[in-house]
C-alpha positions in Angstrom: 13.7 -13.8 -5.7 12.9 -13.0 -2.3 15.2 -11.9 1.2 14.1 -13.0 4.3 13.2 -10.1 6.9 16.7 -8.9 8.8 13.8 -7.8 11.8 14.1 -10.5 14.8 10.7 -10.9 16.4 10.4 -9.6 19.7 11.0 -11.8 22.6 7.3 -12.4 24.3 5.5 -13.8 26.9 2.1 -15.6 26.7 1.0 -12.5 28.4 2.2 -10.0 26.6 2.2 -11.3 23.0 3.3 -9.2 20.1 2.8 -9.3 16.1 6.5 -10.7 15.7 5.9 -14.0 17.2 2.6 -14.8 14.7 4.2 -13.4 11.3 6.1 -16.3 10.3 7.5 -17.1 7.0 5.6 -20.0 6.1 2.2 -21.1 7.5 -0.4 -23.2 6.1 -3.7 -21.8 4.1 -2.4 -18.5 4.4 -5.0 -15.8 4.3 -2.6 -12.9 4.2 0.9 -11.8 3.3 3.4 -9.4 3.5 6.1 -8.9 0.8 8.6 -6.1 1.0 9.4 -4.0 -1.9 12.3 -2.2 -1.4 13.1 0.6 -4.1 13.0 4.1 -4.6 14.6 4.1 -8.5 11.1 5.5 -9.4 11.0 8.4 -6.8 14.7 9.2 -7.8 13.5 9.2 -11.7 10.8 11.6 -10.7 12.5 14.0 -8.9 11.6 13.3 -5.7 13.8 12.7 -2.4 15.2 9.3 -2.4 15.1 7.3 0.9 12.0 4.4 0.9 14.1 1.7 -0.2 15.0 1.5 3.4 10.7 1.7 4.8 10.1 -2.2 4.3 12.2 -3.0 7.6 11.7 0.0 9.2 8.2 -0.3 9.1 8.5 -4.2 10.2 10.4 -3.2 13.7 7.4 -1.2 14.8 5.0 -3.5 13.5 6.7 -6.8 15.2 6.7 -4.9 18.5 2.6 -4.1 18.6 0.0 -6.7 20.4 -3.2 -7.8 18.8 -6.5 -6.1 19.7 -7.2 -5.5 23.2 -10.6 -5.5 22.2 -10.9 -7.9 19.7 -8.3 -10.4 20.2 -9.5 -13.4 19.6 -10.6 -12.3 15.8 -6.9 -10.6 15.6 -5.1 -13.6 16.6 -6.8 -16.0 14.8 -5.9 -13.8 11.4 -2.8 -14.0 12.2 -2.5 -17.6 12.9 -2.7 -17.4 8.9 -0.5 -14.9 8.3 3.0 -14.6 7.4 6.2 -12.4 6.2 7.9 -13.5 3.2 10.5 -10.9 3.7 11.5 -8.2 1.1 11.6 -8.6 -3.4 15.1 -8.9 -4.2 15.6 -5.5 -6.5 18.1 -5.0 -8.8 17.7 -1.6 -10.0 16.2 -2.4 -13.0 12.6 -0.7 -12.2 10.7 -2.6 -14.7 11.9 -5.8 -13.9 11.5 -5.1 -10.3 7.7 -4.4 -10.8 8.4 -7.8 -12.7 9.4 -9.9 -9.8 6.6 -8.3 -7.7 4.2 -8.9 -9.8 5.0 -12.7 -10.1 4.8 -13.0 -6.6 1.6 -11.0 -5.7 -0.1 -12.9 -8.7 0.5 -16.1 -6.9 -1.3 -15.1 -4.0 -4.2 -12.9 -5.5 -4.8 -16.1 -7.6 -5.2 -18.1 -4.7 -7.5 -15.4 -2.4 -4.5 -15.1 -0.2 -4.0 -10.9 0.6 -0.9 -9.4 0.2 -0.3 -6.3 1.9 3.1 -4.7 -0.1 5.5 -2.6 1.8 6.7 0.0 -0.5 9.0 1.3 -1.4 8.3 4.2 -3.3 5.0 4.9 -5.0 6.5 2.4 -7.9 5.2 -0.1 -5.8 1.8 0.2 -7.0 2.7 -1.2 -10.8 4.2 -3.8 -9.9 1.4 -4.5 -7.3 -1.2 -4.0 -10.3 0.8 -6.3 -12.6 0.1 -9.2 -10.6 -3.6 -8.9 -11.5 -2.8 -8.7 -15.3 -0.4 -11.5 -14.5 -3.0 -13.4 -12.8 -5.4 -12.4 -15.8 -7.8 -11.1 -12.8 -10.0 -7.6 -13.6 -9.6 -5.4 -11.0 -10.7 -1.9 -9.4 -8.4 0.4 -8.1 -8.4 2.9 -4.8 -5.5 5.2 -4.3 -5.4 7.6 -1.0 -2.3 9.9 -2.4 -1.9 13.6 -2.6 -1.1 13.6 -6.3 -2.6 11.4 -9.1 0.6 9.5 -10.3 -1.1 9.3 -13.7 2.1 11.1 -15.4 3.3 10.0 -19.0 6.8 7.6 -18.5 10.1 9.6 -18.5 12.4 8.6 -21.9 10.0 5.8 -21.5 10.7 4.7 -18.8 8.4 4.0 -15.5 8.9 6.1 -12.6 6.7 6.9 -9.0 4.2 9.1 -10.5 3.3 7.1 -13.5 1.8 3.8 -12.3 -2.1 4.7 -12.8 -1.7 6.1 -16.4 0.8 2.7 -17.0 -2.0 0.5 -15.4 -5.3 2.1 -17.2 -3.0 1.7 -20.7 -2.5 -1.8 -19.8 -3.4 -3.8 -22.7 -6.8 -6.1 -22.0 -7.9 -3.7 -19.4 -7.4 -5.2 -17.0 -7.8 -2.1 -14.4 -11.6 -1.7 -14.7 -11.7 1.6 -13.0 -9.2 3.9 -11.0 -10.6 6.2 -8.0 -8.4 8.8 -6.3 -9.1 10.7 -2.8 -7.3 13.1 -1.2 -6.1 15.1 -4.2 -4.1 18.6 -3.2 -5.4 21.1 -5.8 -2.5 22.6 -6.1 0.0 20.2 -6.8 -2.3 18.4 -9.2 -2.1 19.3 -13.1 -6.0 19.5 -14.5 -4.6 17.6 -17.3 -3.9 14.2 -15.2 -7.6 15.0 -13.7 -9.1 15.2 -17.2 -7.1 12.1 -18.4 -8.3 9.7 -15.4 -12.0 11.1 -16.3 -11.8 9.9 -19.6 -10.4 6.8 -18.8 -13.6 6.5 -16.4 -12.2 7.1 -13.6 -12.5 9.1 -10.5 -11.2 11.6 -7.9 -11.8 13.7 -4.9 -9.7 16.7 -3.3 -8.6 16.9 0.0 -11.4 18.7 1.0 -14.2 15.9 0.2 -11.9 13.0 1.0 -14.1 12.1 4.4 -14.8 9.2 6.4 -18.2 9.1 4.3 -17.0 9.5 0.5 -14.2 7.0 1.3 -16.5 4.3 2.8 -19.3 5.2 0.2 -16.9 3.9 -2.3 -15.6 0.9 -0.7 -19.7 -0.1 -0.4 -20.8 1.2 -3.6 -18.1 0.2 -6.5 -19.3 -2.9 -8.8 -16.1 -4.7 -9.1 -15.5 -8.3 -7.7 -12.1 -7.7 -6.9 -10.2 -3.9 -5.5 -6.9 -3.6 -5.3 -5.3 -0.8 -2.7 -2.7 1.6 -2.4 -2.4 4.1 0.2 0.7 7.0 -0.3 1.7 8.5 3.0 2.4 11.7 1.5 -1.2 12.4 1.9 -1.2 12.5 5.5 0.0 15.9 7.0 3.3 16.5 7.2 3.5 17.5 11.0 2.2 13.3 11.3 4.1 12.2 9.0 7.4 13.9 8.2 9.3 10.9 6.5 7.8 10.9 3.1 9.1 11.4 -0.4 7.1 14.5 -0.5 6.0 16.1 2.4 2.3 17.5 2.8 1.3 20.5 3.8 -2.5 20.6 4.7 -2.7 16.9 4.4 -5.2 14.5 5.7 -5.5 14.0 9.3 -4.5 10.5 10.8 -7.7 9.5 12.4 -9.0 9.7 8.6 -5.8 7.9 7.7 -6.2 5.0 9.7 -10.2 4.6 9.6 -9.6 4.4 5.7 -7.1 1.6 7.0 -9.4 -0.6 8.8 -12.3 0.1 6.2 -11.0 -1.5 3.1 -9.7 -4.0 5.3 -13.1 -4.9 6.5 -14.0 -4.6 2.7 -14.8 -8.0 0.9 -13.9 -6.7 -2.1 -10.3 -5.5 -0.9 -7.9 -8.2 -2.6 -5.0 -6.4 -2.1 -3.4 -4.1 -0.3 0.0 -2.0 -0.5 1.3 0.9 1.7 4.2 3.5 -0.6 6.4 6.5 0.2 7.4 6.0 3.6 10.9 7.3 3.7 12.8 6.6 7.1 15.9 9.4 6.0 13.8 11.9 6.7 11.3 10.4 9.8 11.6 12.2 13.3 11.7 9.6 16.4 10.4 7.2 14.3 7.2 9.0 14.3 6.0 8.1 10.6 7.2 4.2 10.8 5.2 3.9 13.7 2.4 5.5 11.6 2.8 3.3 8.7 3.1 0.1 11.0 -0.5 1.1 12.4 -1.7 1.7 9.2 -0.7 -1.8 8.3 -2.6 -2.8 11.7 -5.4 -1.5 11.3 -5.8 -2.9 7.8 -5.3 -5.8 9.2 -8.1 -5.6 12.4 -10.5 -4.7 9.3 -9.7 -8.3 7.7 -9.9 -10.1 11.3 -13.6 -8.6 10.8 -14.4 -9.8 7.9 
């Protein structure tokens, strides 16, 4: 069910350690995870440019290579004495199955207050990250940081990238309590996928009120136990982040990106978290790989916080 990572960790010194040599693939009382997902079947289904299937690895050589916190390394390194790298779902094609497979392996870990952090993959990902709450039969909230609202109706009904919050609220048993949205561009967003997420309770904000406060007034003021995460890099601007499935124009700017980053991780109610849409065809000097890895590190100096 699962590939090991194909990324050696770097060779290190006990001065100049880096993440590669802590993210094993098995460690005892883990407190976080990461689990590749490697597909892009739904971008390609909804039009989009295909090309994250290959971000899981891509994102793991520029994580590997970073050092813990210069500041704060004692907290960093003793998260990631607990953390480890399962390596990558093995897809098949088969896009609901494949959210399948995910989903049986994030529910294991949810259930057990272990973190996963997903590497997408395109914005698919997010399902089959959701469907290991309803697998574990855990209620959860949900915060997506995307430029579009992915709350589209199924294609010949089938799922696709820009339908896993409409498939998620529909879930049978509700088990997605609420769905919140930020960074919204108004003009690539139809006001009938705003209206739907309002009247299934939910939430959103445009780019223009997607700030440092609205963001971090939700992680402090939602009421759900548990919140599950998903951050789409096509919201960041496309001169920061050129190798997405759909590049931005006008998008958020990276310091935002990243301080959302390290916020939910420092969040007690972030259970989960997943990072979608990378897509390494179209990157320039490995500009938006480096991006997502510090995303992921960031995230992860938020839970060393905790």
């Amino acid at each position: 069910m699962l590939n090991p990572p194909t990324i050696a960790a770097p060779k290190t010194d006990k001065d100049d350690p880096r993440l590669g040599g802590w993210l094993r693939s098995e460690v005892e009382n883990p407190k976080v995870v990461i689990i590749g997902f490697p597909s892009d079947e739904g971008v390609r289904r909804n039009g989009g440019r295909v090309g994250a299937a290959q971000a899981p690895d891509e994102i793991r050589k520029a994580l590997y290579h970073m050092t813990p916190d210069a500041e704060e390394t004692k907290l960093f390194t003793q998260l990631l004495e607990h953390a480890m790298d399962i390596g990558n779902v093995q897809v098949k094609g088969e896009l609901a199955d494949d959210q399948e497979a995910l989903a049986d392996i994030t529910a294991s870990y949810v259930e057990q207050g272990t973190i996963p952090i997903i590497l997408g993959g395109g914005h698919e990902t997010a399902y089959g990250h959701f469907l290991g709450y309803a697998k574990a039969e855990l209620e959860t909230a949900i915060f997506n940081l995307d430029a579009h609202t992915d709350v589209r109706p199924l294609k010949d009904g089938k799922p696709h990238s820009g339908s896993p919050f409409r498939q998620a609220l529909k879930y049978p048993d509700g088990w997605a309590e609420s769905y919140l949205v930020a960074g919204l561009q108004p003009h690539v967003v139809a006001k009938a996928h705003v209206e739907f997420i309002q009247k299934e309770g939910g939430s959103v904000l445009f780019r223009d009120e997607t700030n440092i406060t609205s963001i971090s007034g939700f992680f402090h003021q939602h009421s759900s136990d548990r919140l599950m995460v998903t951050f789409d890099m096509d919201v960041v601007d496309q001169s920061q982040a050129p190798g997405v499935s759909a590049p931005c124009t006008n998008g958020l700017p990276v310091d935002l990106w990243l301080t959302a980053a390290y916020l939910a991780g420092r969040n007690e109610q972030v259970t989960s978290f997943d990072l979608s849409e990378f897509n390494p065809k179209y990157d320039r000097d490995g500009q938006t790989a480096k991006l997502a890895a510090l995303t992921i590190w960031h995230f992860l100096l938020g839970l060393s916080q905790r």
